[in-house]
N, C-alpha and C positions, 0 to 999 in steps of 0.2 A: 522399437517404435520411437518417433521423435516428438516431441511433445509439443514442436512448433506446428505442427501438423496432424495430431493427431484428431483433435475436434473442432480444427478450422481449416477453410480455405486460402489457401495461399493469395496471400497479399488484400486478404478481407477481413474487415472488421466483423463481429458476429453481429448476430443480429438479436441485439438490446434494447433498449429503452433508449441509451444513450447515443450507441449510432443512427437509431433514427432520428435523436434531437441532436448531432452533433451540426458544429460552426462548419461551413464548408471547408475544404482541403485541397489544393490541388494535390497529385501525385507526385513526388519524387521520385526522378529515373533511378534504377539500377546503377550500381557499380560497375562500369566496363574500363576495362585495360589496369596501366595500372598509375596511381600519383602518389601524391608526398605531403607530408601536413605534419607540422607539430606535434600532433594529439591526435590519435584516432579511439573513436567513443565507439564502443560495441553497445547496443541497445540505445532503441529511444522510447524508452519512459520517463517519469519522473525524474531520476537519478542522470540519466546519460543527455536528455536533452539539458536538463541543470547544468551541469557540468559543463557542456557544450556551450551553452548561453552565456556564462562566467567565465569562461578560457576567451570567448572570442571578445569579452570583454576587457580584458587584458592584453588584448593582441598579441592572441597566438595561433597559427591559423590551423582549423579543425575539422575534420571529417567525423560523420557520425553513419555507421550500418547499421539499418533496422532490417530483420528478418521479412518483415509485414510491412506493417503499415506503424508510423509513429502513432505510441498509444495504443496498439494492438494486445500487449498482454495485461498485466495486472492494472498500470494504470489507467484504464480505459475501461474496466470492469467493476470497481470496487464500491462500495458501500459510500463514496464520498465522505466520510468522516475526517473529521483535521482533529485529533487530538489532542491533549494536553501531555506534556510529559515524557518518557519513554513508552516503552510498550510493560517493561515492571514498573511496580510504586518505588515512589523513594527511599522505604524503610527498609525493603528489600534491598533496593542499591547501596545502601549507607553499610548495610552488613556487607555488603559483597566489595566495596570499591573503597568507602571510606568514607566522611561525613564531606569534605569537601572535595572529592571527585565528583558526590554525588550531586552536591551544589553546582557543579562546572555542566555536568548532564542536565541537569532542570537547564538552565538556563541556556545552555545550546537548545533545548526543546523548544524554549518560550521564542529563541530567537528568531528558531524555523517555524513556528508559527507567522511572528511578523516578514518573516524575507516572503511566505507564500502572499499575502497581502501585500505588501510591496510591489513583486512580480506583475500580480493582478493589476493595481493601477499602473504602475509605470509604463507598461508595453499593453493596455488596454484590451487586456484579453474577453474571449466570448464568454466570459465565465462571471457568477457572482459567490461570494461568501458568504452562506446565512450562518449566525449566529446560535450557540446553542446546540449541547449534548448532552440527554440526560442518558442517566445509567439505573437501570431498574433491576431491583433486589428480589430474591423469590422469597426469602427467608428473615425474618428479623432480625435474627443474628448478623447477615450482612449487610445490612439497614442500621446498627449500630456500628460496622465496622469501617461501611463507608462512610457513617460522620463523622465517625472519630479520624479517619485518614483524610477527611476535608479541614478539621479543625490540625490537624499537625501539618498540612499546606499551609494555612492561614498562618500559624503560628514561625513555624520554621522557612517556610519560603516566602512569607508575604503574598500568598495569593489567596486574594480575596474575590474571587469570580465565582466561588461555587456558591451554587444555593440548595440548602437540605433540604429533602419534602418528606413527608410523614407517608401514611398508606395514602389518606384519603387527600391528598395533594399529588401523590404520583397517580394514582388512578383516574383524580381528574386531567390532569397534562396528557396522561397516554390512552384512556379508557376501554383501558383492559383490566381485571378484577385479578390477573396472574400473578400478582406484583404485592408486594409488601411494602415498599418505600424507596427512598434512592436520592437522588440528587440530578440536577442540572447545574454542566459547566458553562457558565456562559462566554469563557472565554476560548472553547472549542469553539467548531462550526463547522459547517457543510458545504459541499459543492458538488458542481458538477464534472465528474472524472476524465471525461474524456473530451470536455473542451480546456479543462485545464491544459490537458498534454499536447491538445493541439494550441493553445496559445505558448506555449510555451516552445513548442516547435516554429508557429509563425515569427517568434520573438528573435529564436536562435538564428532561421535562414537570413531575417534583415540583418541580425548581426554581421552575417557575412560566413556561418557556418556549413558546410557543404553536408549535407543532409541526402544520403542513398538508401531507398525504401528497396523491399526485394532483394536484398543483398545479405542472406545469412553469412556467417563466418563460420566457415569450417575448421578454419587451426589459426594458431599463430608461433611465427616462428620465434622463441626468443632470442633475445642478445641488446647488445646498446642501441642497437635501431631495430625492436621488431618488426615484425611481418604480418599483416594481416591480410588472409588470403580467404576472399568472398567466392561465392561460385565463377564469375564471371570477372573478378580483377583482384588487385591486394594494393593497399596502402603501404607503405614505409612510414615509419613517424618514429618522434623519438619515445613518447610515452603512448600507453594505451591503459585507456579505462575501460572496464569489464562493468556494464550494467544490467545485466542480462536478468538478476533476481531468478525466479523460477522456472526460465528458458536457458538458464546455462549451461544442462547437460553434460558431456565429458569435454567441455571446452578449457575447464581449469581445475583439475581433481582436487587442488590445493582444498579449493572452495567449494568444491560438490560435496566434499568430503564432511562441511558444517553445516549446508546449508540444504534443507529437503525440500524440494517442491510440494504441494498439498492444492487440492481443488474445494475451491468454495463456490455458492450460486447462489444469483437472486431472480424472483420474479418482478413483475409490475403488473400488477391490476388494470382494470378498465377506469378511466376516470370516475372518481367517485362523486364529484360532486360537490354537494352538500352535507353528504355524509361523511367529509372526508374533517369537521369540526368534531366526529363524535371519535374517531380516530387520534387523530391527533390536535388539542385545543390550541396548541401554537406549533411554529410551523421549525420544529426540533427536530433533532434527529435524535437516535435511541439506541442503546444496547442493553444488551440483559447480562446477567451474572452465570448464565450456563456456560460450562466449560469451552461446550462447542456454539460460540453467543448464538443469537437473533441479534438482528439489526434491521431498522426499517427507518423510514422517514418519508414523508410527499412529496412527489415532484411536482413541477412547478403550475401542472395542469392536473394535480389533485389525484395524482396516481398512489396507490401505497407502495413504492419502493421496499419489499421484504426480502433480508438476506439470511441462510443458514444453512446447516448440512456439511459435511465434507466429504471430501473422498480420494484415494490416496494412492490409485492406478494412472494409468494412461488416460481410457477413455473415460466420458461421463455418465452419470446417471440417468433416470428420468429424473430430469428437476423442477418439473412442474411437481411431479407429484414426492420429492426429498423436500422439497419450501413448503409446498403449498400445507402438509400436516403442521409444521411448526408455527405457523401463522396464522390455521385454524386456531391451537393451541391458546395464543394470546387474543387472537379476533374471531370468536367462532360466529360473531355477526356477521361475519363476510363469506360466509358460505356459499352461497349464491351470485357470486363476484366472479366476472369472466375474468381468465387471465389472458395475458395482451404479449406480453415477452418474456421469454426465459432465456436466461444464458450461464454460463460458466465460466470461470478464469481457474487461472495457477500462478499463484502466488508461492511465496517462501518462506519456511520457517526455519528455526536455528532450536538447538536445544536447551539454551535458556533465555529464547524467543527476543532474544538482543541483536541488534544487527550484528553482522562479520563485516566488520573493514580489515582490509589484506593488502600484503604485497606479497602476491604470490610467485610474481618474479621480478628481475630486472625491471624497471623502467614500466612497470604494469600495477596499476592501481584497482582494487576493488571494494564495492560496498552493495551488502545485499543484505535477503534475509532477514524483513521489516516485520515480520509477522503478524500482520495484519496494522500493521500503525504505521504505515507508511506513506501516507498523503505530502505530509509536512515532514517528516525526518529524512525521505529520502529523495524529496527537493531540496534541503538541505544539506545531505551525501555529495548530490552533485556539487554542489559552491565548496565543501570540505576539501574534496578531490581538485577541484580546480587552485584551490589555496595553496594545496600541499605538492602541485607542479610547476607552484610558480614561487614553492622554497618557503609557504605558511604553512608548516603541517601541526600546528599544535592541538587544533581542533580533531586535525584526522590523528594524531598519536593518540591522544584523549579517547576515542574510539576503536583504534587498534587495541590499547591496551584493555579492554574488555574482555574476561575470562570467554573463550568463546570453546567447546569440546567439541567433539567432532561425534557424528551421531553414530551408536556401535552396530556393529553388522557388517560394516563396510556400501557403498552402492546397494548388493547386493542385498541384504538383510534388513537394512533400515527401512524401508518400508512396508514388509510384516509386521517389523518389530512395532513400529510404532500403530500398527493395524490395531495389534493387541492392545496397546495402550490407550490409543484411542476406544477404543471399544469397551474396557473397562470405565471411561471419563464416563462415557454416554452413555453406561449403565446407572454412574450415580446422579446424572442428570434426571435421568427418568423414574428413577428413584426418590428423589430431591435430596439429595443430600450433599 
């Protein structure tokens, strides 16, 4: 089964919270016959319309195949969160990379925070960026540990955007009683997913990027000029960028090989209202410290946007009723709360949840594999990859050289394997430990 199609309809967006509030779009024709371009970009998400957007800024001229629709898979479903940092802390990276690698990755992070705020004014997209992630602890033990890991940012990287809250400081911010204490970054934020990807798509085509929706990529032949061969036509170019993240499938085993697709889901509520102050007292977004988080935040007409669950097959679950327990969990005041939208995505994990940048062959660039931090780092993948085809790779070497393993099992076994392991996480979640 093909994961492009296993839980949606071809060449449709599901049907979310965000594609009924999405900016309009017209359609992109299909790929028919065949042409020639610079740079052909497999996927348009985050990563490959980036890419797209900064190559044609350079003048070089670029063709981008989206399976779908631009914004069809992870970035057009996800939790809207913009991160700080990697997807690991820094103490961790400092043991793994080195004290100033790990300095080079903060700061690539902070960067790709401001280039997505850049993006957004410069080319006036449908989208805004609120301000504001807090991170909620179930335990005091990580209530001390994330302020001790706020005060070694402060100290060692100069950021000073966090603010620490005690129990009854998070409990007022989030008002939920599930919670111990935590912190808000305010120099995270939030937005809305899938007009991101489609401003950043309307940004690409003025560029002058030829953008083909309906157009999977079934192979590509390598050599000094690959081949990419859509159902209905193939580009020649000289490079090709692989964005594909968790619709990659056996398109490039190099990188299937590190990087596992996994299913995460959120719901949306019925407008709340006025009740939507005793939810959230400002207008934050939120994670929690379980293995497998919660995430939720308000949309902009007062919905509670709550995300959690995973699951690691083909098709989906019920996900009204995989969300809707873990949200009673933190909000059991909302029992009674009609839900309005549920949906699903496939995103990508790695196994030590770092992204993979790759050259998996000749003249072919990849970066996937955000593990869930990928708003801002892999709208920045794209600009890496556009850099390092126009002979700036230091940023994408920087990235390459990330210890990346490849998950054991092969295709075939990694995703039991990691069944099991998941399954033991969410045994100590439920546990609390």
């Amino acid at each position: 089964m093909n994961l492009l199609y296993a839980n949606d309809r071809a060449g449709e967006y599901p049907a979310s919270y965000y594609a009924a509030t999405a900016a309009p779009l017209a359609r992109f024709a299909p790929l028919a016959g065949e042409t020639r371009a610079d740079v052909c970009v497999v996927g348009g998400g985050y990563t490959g319309l980036s890419a797209a957007l900064h190559l044609a800024g350079r003048g070089f001229s670029v063709v981008l195949l989206e399976a779908h629709r631009v914004g069809f898979g992870a970035s057009g479903r996800n939790g809207g969160q913009v991160g700080s940092g990697q997807r690991l802390d820094q103490d961790v990276l400092e043991k793994m990379v080195g004290f100033t690698s790990a300095h080079r990755l903060w700061e690539l992070a902070e960067d790709a925070k401001a280039l997505l705020c850049d993006l957004i004014k410069a080319h006036a997209m449908p989208c805004t960026l609120h301000p504001g992630v807090a991170h909620a602890c179930r335990s005091d033990a990580e209530v001390r540990a994330i302020h001790a890991y706020a005060e070694k940012l402060r100290r060692d990287y100069d950021y000073q955007q966090i603010e620490p809250l005690d129990r009854a400081g998070l409990r007022a911010l989030v008002g939920s009683t599930a919670y111990q204490g935590g912190e808000v970054d305010w120099g995270a934020s939030h937005v809305h997913p899938l007009n991101l990807a489609i401003g950043l798509a309307q940004a690409a085509a003025r560029a002058g990027v030829r953008i083909f929706e309906a157009s999977p990529v079934q192979r590509i032949d390598p050599g000094a000029k690959p081949v990419v061969h859509s159902d209905h036509g193939r580009v020649q170019a000289d490079h090709v960028i692989l964005a594909c993240n968790g619709y990659l499938g056996g398109l490039e085993p190099k990188v299937a090989a590190r990087v596992m697709p996994i299913n995460n889901f959120i719901i949306a509520t019925e407008p709340l209202g006025t009740r939507a102050r005793d939810i959230l007292a400002k207008p934050v977004a939120v994670a929690d410290s379980r293995f497998v988080v919660n995430y939720w935040r308000l949309s902009d007409d007062n919905r509670l946007l709550f995300g959690g669950g995973e699951s690691y097959g083909y098709r989906f679950p019920d996900i009204i009723r995989t969300v809707r327990k873990p949200m009673l969990q933190v909000y059991p005041q909302l029992a009674d709360t009609r839900i309005d939208y549920a949906w699903g995505g496939t995103l990508a994990i790695t196994m030590n949840r770092l992204p993979c940048f790759a050259r998996p062959q000749p003249n072919v660039l990849s970066a996937s594999g955000y593990s869930g931090h990928g708003v801002a780092l892999a709208t920045m993948a794209g600009k890496v990859m556009a850099e390092a085809i126009a002979g700036q790779a230091e940023h994408f070497d920087l990235m390459a050289a990330l210890p990346q393993p490849r998950f054991p099992g092969g295709p075939t076994l990694r995703a039991p394997l990691l069944v099991l392991a998941m399954t033991w996480y969410a045994l100590r979640d439920r546990l609390g430990l």
